[in-house]
C-alpha positions in Angstrom: 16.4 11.3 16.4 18.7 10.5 13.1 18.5 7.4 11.4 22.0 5.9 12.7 21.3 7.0 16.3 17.8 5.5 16.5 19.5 2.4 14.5 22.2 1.9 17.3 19.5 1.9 19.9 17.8 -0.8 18.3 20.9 -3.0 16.6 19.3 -6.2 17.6 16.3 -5.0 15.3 18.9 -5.2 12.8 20.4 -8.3 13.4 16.9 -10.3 13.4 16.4 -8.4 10.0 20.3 -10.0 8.8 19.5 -12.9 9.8 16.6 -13.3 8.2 18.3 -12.2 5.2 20.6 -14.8 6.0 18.4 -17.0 5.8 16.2 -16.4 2.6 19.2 -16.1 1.0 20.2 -19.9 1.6 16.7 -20.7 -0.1 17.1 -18.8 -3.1 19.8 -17.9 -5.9 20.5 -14.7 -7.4 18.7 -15.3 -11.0 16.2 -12.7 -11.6 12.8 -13.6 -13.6 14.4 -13.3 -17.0 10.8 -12.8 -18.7 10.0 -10.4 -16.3 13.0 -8.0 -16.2 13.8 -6.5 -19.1 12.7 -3.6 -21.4 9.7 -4.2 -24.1 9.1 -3.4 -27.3 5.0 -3.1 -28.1 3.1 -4.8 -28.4 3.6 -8.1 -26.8 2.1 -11.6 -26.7 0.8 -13.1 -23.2 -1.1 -15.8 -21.5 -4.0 -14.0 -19.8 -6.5 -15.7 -17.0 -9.6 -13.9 -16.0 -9.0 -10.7 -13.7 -6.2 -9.8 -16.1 -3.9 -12.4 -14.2 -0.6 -12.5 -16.5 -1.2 -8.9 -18.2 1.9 -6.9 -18.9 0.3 -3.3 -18.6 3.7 -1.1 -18.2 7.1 -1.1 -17.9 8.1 0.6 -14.3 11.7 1.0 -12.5 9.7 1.2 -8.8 9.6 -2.4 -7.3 9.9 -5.6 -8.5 7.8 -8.7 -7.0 9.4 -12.4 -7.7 6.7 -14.7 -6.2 8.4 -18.0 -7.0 11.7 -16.9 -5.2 10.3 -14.7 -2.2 11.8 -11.6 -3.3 11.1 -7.9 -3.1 12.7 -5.2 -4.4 12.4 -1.5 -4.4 14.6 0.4 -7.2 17.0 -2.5 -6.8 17.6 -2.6 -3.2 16.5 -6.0 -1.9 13.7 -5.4 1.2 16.1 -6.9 4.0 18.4 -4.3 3.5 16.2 -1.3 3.2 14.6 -3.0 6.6 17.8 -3.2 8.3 19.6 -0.1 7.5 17.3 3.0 6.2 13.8 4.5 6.9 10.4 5.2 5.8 11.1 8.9 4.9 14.4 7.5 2.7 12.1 4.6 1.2 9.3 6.9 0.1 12.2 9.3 -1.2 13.6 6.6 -3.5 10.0 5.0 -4.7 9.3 8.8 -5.7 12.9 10.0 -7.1 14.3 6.9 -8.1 17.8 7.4 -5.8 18.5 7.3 -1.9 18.6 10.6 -0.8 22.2 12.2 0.4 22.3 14.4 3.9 20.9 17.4 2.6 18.2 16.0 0.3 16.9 13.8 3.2 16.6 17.1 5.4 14.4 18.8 2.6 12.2 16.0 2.3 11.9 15.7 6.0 11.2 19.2 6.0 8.2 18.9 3.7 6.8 15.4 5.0 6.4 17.6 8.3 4.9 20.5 6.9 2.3 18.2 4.9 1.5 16.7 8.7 -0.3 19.5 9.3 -4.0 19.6 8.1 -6.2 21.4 11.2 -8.4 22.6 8.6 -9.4 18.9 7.4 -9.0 17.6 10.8 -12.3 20.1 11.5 -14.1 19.1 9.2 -13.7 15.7 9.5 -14.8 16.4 13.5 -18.0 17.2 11.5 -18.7 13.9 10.4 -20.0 10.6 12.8 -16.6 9.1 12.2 -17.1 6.9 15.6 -19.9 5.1 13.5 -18.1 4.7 10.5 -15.4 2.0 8.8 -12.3 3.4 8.9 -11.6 2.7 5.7 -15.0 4.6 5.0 -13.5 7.9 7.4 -9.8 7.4 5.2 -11.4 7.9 2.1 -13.8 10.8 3.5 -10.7 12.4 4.9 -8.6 12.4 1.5 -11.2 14.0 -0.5 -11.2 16.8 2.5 -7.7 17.2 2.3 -8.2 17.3 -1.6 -11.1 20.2 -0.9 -7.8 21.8 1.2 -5.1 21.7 -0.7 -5.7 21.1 -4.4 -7.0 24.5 -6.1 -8.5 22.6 -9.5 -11.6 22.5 -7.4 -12.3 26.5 -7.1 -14.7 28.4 -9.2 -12.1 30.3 -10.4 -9.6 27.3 -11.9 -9.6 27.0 -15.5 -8.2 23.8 -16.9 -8.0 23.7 -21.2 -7.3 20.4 -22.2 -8.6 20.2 -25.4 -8.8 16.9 -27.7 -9.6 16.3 -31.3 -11.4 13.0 -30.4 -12.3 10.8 -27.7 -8.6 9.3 -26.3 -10.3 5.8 -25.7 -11.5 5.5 -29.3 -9.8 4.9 -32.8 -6.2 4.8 -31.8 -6.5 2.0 -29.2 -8.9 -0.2 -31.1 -6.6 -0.9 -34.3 -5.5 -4.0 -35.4 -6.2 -4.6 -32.2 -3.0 -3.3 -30.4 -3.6 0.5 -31.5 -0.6 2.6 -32.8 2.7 3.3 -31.1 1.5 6.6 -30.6 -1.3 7.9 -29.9 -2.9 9.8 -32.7 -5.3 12.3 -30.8 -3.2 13.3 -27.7 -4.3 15.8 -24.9 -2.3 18.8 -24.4 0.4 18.5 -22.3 -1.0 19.4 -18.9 1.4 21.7 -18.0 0.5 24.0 -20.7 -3.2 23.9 -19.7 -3.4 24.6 -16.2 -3.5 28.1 -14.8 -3.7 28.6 -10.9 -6.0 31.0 -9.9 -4.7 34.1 -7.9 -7.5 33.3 -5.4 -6.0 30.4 -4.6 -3.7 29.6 -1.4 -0.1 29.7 -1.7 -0.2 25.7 0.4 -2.8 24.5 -2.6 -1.4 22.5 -5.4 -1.9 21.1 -8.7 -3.4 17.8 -7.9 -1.0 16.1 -9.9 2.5 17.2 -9.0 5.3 15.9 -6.4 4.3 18.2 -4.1 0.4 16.3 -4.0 2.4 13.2 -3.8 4.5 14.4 -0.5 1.2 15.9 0.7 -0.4 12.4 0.5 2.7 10.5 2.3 2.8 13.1 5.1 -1.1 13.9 5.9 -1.9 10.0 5.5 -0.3 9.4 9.0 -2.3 12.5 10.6 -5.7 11.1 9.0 -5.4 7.7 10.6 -4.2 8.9 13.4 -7.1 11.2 13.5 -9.9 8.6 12.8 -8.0 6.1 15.3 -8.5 9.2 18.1 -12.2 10.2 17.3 -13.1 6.0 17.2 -12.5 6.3 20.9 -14.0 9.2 21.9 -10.8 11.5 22.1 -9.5 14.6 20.2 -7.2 14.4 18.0 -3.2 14.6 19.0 -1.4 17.4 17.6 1.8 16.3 15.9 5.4 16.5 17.0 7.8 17.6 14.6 10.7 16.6 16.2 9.4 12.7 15.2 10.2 10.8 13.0 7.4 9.8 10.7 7.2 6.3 12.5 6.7 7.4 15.8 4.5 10.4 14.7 1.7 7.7 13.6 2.4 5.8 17.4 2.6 9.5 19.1 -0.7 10.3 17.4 -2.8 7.4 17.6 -1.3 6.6 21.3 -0.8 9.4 23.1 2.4 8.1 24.1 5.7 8.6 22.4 7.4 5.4 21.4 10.2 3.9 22.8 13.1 3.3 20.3 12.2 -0.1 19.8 8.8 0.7 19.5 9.4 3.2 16.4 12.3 1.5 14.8 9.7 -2.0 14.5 7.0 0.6 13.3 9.4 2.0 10.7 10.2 -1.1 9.7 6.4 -1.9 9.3 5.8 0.9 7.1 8.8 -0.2 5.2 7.4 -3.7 4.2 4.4 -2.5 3.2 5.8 1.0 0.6 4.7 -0.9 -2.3 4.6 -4.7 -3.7 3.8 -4.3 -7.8 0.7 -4.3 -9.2 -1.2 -5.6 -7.0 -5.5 -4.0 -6.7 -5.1 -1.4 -5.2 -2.2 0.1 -6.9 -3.5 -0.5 -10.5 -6.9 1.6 -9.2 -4.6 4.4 -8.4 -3.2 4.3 -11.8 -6.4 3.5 -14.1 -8.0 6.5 -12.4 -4.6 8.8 -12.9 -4.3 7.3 -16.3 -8.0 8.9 -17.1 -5.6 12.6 -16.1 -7.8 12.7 -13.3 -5.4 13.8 -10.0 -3.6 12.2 -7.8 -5.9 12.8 -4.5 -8.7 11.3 -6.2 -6.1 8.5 -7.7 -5.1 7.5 -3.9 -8.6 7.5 -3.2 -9.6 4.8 -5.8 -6.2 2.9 -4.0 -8.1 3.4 -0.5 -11.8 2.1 -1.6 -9.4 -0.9 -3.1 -8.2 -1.8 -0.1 -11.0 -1.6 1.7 -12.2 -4.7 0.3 -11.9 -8.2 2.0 -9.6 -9.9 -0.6 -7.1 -7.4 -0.4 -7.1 -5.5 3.0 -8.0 -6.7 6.5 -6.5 -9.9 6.3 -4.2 -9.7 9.6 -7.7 -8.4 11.3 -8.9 -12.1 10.3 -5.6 -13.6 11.6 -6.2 -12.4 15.4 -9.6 -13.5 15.2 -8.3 -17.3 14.1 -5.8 -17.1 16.4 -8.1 -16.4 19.7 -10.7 -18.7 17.9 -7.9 -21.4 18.2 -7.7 -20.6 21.5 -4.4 -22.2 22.8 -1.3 -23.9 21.6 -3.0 -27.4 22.7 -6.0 -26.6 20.1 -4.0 -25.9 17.3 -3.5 -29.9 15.9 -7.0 -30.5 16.0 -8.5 -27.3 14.7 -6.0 -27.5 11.5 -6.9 -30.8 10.8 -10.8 -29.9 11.0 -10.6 -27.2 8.6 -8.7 -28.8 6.5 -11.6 -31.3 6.6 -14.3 -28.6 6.1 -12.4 -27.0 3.5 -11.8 -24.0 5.5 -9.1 -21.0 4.9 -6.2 -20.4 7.3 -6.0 -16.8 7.4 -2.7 -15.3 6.8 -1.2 -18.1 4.6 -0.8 -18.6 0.8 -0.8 -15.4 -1.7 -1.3 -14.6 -5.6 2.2 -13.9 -5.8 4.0 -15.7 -3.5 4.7 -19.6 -3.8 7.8 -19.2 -1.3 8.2 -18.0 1.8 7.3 -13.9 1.8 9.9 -12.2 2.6 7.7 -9.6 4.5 6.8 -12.3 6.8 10.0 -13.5 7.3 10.7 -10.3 8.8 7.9 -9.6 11.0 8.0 -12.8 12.3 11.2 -12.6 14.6 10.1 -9.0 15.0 6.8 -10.1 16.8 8.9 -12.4 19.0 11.0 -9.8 20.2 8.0 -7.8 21.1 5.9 -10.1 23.0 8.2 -10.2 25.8 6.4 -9.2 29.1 3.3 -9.3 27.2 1.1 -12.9 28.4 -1.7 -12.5 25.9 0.6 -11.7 22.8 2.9 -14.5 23.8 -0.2 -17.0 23.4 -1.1 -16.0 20.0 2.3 -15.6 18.8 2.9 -19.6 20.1 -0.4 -20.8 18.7 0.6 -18.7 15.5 4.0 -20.6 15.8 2.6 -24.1 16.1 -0.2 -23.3 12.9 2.6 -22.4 10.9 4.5 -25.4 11.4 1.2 -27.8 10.4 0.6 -25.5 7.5 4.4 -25.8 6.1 4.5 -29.3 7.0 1.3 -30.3 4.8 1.2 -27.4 2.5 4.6 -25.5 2.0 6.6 -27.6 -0.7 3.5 -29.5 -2.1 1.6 -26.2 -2.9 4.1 -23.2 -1.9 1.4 -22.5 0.7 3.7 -20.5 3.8 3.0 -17.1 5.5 2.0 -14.0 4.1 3.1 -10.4 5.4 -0.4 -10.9 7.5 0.6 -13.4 9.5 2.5 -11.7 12.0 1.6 -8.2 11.2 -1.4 -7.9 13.5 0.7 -9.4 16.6 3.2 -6.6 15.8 0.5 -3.6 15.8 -1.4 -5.0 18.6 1.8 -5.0 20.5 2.5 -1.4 19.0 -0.8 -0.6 20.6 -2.6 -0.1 17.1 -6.1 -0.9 17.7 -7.4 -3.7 15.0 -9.7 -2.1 13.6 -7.0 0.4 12.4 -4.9 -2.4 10.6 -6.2 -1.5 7.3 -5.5 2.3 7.7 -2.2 1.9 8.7 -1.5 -0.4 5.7 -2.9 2.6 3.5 -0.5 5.2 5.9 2.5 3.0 4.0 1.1 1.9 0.8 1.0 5.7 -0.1 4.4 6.1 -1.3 3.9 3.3 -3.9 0.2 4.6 -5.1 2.0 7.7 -5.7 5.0 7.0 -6.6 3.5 4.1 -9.3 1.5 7.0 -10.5 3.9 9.8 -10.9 6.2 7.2 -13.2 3.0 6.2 -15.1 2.1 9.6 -15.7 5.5 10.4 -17.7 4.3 7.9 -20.6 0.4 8.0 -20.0 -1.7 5.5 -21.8 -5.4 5.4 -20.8 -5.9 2.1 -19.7 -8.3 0.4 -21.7 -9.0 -4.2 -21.8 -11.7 -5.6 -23.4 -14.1 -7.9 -22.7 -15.2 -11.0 -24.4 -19.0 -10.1 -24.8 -20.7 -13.6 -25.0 -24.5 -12.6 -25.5 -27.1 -12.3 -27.7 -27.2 -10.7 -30.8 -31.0 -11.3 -32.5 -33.5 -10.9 -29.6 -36.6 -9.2 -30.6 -37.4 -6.0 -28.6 -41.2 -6.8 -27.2 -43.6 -4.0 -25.9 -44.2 -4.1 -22.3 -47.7 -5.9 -22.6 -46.0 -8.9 -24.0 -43.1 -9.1 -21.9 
């Protein structure tokens, strides 16, 4: 189904989106982050907090975050519109090439995001492992360094890569004065001129570091998860229909069932919102471990084990748990004003960016109300998640800029998809893979090693003792 026809099926999809617009647009004025949003010249002075909070690391044309405002931007198209009138397949095309595609160029990259769908050979060998035991995060990660064993050929006996250097690129040029020169005086070959493909190698396999890894990435993601999401309940993987869009593939495959219009336009839209959103962890592990010139499988892995962790992935997970904990809309008063007591976190509200209103959530939540229809259970949460937000906003929103995060709503919305929680996170990494490679391709064009500091604050004159007198 093409864009436009699956977009007239579902124009009250793209009216909540408008009107959310609409609305976020009455909160806010046009005036970018002047400080933020413009060219640098190097080196640069900065206020830095522990974590790297406030560091400047590279310039990038990709996305643009404005925390204080509620805005997001990919290559200069605001989110709402992106939401309301492309796709996943045209996002991840302009994150990667920097344009929206025209007819022809969207039918190409289609072509390929199909193709790079199918992986039987890493499905089988990730049958091989105990995946029904494992995090799926865990599984994810296996199942990128298999498809990394299948398609990238710098792993085979017979690849030769000579990329020679006159002296260690993290030592003398980076440590002077302490900003290091504008260039970097001992520089790697240029990569191109040091790879050679073996003839032994498949025509499918690539380079590990090209656009063609990237699209394999974006389009085997989807099979993975849907793989690990099949196998977690005893089942055999789904083959893929090509005739899907790349939405309703990752329904298709994890469900068994193929979406209804609304269904994959509210899925599409999902993936959407969650392409990319700055620097945020696990993006700046993708590109530490591709700044190193390591590829860009292993790159997207560092992004997955990233994500797997608790204070950046999972967080709508903890969000369905609140909810049932709260119970129903009657408990809601009372169990916000004990935790506020005890000091406890509301799940899904606040973020390290955001001090308005996210403009993910904003999104998701009208989109979760439209889904819950005809669904009791769902209807429940999404009132008790209603009524929370409300006595959050109320006592938090314009003292401390405390209002929903793109959490929030987002596990209503797969668990009305038919996403099963424990696959959150993987689908979150499905989307996020267009950014993590997209981030890393532009990075790679101006590589710098990435290299802080640390403030070493020990001692300097103990006296080594023998073990006896230890």
């Amino acid at each position: 189904m093409s864009i436009s026809t699956l977009h007239e099926q579902t124009k009250d999809i793209t009216d909540l989106i408008l009107k959310a617009k609409e609305q976020a647009f009455k909160e806010t004025d046009s005036e970018p982050e002047p400080e933020l949003t413009h060219p640098l010249k190097w080196p640069i002075d900065l206020t830095i907090g522990p974590g790297l909070e406030g560091a400047i690391a590279c310039e990038t044309k990709i996305g643009y975050v404005n925390g204080r405002k509620g805005w997001l931007v990919y290559r200069g198209y605001n989110i709402f519109d992106l939401c309301a009138y492309s796709s996943y397949e045209e996002v991840s095309y302009l994150l990667l090439y920097g344009n929206l595609p025209n007819k022809s160029e969207l039918e190409q990259f289609n072509k390929e995001i199909i193709e790079a769908r199918h992986i039987p050979n890493t499905l089988r060998l990730m049958m091989g492992f105990p995946i029904q035991d494992m995090n799926t995060m865990a599984s994810l990660r296996i199942g990128v360094n298999m498809l990394r064993q299948r398609l990238n050929w710098r792993d085979l006996a017979e690849a030769e890569l000579d990329i020679t250097i006159d002296t260690d690129e993290d030592a003398i040029p980076q440590e002077v004065m302490p900003y290091g020169e504008e260039k970097a005086i001992y520089e790697f070959k240029k990569k191109s001129d040091s790879v050679h493909k073996p003839s032994k190698a498949r025509e499918t396999m690539d380079d590990g570091e090209s656009l063609d890894s990237c699209l394999h990435l974006i389009g085997a993601m989807s099979t993975l998860t849907a793989a690990i999401s099949r196998i977690r309940e005893g089942h055999i993987p789904i083959e893929w229909n090509d005739d899907l869009s790349h939405a309703a593939n990752l329904l298709y495959m994890m469900t068994g069932k193929i979406p209804t219009p609304i269904e994959e336009r509210i899925m599409d839209v999902a993936l959407i919102l969650h392409a990319d959103h700055g620097m945020n962890a696990s993006t700046f592990a993708s590109m530490v471990v591709a700044s190193t010139l390591s590829d860009i499988y292993f790159s997207v892995g560092a992004g997955i084990g990233a994500l797997n962790g608790p204070l950046h992935g999972g967080a709508n997970e903890q969000v369905l748990k609140m909810l049932k904990e709260i119970g129903t809309e009657d408990n809601v008063k009372e169990w916000y004003k004990v935790s506020r007591e005890n000091k406890k976190k509301v799940m899904g509200f606040g973020h390290r960016v955001y001090k308005a209103y996210d403009p993910r959530a904003r999104i998701l939540a009208p989109l979760a109300e439209y889904l819950v229809s005809g669904n009791a259970e769902a209807t429940e949460y999404l009132n008790i998640a209603k009524k929370l937000e409300d006595e959050v906003t109320e006592s938090l929103g314009k003292e401390k800029g405390i209002f929903p995060n793109v959490d929030y709503y987002s596990g209503i919305v797969y668990g009305c998809l038919g996403i099963p929680e424990a696959m959150f996170t993987p689908v979150f990494a499905v989307a996020r893979t267009a950014g993590w490679t997209a981030r890393i391709y532009e990075y790679m064009e101006n590589n710098r090693i990435f290299r802080p500091r640390a403030m070493y604050t020990g001692g300097f004159e103990d006296k080594f003792k023998p073990m006896d007198e230890r």
